[in-house]
C-alpha positions in Angstrom: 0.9 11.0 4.3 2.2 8.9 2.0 1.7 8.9 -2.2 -1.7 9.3 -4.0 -3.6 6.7 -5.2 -6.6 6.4 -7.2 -9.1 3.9 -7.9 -9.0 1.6 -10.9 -11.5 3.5 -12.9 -8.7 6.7 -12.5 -11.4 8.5 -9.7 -9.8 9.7 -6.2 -10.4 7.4 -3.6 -13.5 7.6 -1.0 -12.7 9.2 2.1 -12.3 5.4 4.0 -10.1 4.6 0.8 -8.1 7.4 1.8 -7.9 6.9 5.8 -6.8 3.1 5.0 -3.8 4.1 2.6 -3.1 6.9 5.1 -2.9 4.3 7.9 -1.0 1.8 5.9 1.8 4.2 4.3 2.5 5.4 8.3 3.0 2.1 9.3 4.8 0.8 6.3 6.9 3.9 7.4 7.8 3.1 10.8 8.5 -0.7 9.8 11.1 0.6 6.8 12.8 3.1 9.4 12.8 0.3 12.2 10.6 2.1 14.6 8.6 -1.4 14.3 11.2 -4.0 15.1 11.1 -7.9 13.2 9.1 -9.9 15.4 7.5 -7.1 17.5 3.8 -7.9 18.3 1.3 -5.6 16.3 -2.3 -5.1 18.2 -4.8 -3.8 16.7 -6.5 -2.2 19.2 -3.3 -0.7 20.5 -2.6 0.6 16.6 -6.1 2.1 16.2 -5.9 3.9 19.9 -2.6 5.0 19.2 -3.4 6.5 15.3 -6.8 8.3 16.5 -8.5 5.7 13.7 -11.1 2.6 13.5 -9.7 -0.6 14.0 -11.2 -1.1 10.0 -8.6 0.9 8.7 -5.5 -0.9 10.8 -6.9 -4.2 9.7 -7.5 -3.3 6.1 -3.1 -1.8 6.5 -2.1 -5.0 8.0 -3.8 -7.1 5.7 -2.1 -5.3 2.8 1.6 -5.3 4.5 1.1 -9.2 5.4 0.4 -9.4 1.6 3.3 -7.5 0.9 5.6 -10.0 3.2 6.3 -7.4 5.7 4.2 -8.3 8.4 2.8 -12.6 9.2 -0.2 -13.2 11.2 -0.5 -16.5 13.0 -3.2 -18.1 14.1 -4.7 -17.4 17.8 -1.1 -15.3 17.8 -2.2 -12.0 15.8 0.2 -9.9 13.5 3.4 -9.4 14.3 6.5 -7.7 11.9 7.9 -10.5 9.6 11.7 -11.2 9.9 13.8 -9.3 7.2 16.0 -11.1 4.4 19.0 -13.0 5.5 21.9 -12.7 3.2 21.5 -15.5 1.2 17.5 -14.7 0.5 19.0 -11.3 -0.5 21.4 -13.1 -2.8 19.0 -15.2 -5.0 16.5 -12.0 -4.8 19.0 -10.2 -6.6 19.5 -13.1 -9.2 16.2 -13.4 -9.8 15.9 -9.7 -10.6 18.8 -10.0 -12.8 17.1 -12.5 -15.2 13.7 -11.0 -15.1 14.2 -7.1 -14.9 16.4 -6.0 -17.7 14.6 -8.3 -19.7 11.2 -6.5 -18.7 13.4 -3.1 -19.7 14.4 -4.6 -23.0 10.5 -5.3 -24.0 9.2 -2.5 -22.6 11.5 -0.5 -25.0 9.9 -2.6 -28.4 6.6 -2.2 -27.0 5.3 0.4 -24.7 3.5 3.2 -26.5 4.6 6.8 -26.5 1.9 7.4 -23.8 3.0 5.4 -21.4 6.4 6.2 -21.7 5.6 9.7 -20.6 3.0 8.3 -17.7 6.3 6.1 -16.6 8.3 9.3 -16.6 6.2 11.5 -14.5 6.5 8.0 -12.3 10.1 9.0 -12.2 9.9 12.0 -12.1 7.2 12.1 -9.2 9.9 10.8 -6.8 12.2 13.9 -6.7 9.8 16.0 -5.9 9.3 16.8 -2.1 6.0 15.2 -0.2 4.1 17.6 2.0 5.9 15.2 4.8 9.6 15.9 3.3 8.6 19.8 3.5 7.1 19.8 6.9 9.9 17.8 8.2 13.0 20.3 8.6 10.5 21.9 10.9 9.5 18.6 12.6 13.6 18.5 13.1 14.4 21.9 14.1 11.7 21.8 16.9 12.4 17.7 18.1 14.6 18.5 20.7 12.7 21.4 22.7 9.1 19.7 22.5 8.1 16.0 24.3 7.5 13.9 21.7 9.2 15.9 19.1 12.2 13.4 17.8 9.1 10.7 17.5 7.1 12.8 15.1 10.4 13.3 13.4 10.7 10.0 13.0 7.3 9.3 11.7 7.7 11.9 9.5 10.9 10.5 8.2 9.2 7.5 7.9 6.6 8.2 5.9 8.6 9.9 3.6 11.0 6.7 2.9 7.3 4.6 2.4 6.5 7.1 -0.1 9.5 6.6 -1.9 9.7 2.7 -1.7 6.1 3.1 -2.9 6.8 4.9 -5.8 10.1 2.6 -6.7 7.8 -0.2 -6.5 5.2 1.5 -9.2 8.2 2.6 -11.2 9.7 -1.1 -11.7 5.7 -2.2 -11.8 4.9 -0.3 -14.8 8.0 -1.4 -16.8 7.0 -4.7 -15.7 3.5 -3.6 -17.2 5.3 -2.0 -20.1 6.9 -5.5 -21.4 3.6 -6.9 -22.3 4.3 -9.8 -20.3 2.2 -10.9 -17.9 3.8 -13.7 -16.3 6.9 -11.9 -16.3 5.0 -9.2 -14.3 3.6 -11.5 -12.1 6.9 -13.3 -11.5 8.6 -10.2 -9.9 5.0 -9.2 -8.1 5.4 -12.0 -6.1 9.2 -11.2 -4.9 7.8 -8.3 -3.1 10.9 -7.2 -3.7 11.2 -3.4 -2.7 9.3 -3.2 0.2 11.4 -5.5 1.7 14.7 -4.1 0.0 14.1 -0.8 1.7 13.8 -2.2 5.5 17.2 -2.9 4.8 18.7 0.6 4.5 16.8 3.8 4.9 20.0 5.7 3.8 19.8 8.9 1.3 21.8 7.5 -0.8 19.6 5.1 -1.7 17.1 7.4 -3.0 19.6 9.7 -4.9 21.4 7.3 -6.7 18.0 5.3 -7.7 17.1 8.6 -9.6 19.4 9.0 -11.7 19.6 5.4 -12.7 15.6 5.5 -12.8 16.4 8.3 -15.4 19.1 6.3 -17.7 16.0 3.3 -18.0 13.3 6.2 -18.9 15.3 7.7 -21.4 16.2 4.0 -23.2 12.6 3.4 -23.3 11.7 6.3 -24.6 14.7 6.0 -27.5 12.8 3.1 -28.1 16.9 1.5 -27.7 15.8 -2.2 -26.4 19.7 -3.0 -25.8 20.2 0.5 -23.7 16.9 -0.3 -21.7 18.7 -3.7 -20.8 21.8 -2.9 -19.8 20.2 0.5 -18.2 18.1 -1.6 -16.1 20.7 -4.2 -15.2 22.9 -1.5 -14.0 20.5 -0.3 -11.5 19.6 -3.5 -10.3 23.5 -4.5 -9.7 24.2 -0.7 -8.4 20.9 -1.1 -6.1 22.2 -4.6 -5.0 25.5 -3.2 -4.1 24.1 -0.5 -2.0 21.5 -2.6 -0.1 24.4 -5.2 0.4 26.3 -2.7 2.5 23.8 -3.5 5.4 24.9 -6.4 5.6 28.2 -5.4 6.8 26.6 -3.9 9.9 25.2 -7.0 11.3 
């Protein structure tokens, strides 16, 4: 359920460690495929009852998605599911990625080391490759309509899938943020929470497959070590991304 993480010292994660990330990638899946509505009321009690779980681990997910921008608590009020971007927030989202992302790409190209480079494209690399949830879920799918409950676990399993993958996008354009060697340029699209928030717009496949092969173009800049092809690699993606996400917009 969900990617893998580790801790910071490159050990797996405790058990608890585990459960929480567990917990939080299944909700961040149901907010990004809707099944969790913007400004639906989010209990803890009910989560934890609901999830088989602790109410530690709920409260340690929601903590983490209200960091991320996805979910606002309010005081006496509890948690409920933030609003998504309007238009014009998506709009200067996108500018601001524009001035700060191709430069990151152009850096990272002058300065990451040969190592990372390849850690970056197993990143990439990662996110073609099928989750346990992406293989169980044909099956999931082929038996939703005959069982109760059967199009829900579909869903969750859908769900969880698309977390995985913003997840993973948001590591990728983290460690070519990382790769630049600048910090407050890192920090600076940290605090858009920009993917997690991108992806509750449109949960489409085409999303995915065309963010591979434009993930690709940037990994293979970098590791040509071609500052100018990083750049304009990475400020294709973010314009082609744009334009996809944009499409959402039309539906409203």
């Amino acid at each position: 359920m969900g990617s893998a993480a580790f801790a910071s010292d490159g050990a797996p994660p405790s058990a608890p460690a585990r459960l929480a990330d567990e917990v939080h990638q299944q909700l961040l899946g149901r907010l990004l495929s809707h099944q969790l509505e913007p400004g639906q009321r989010l209990t803890v009690d009910a989560l934890a009852r609901e999830l088989g779980v602790s109410q530690t681990p709920i409260r340690e997910a929601l903590h983490r998605l209200e960091a991320g921008g996805v979910v606002v608590r309010t005081h006496l009020a509890g948690y409920r599911v933030g609003p998504q971007l309007t238009r014009q927030q998506f709009e200067d989202v996108v500018e601001v990625r524009l001035l700060l992302e191709p430069a990151a790409a152009r850096r990272a190209a002058e300065r990451m080391a040969d190592g990372d480079v390849e850690r970056l494209a197993v990143l990439a690399a990662s996110m073609t490759a099928p989750s346990a949830d992406e293989e169980a879920s044909g099956h999931l799918r082929e038996s939703a309509a005959g069982e109760p409950g059967g199009g829900a676990a579909a869903d969750d399993a859908e769900g969880r899938r698309y977390a995985d993958f913003a997840s993973r996008d948001a590591a990728f354009h983290d460690a070519v943020a990382v790769g630049s060697g600048n910090q407050v340029l890192r920090d600076g699209l940290a605090r858009l929470h920009v993917h997690v928030q991108l992806f509750r717009l449109n949960a489409g496949l085409r999303i995915r497959a065309d963010a591979l092969e434009e993930h690709a173009a940037v990994v293979a800049a970098i590791r040509a070590h071609e500052p100018e092809a990083a750049e304009r690699a990475m400020r294709r993606h973010v314009q082609r991304s744009a334009a996809r996400f944009a499409e959402s917009f039309d539906d409203r």
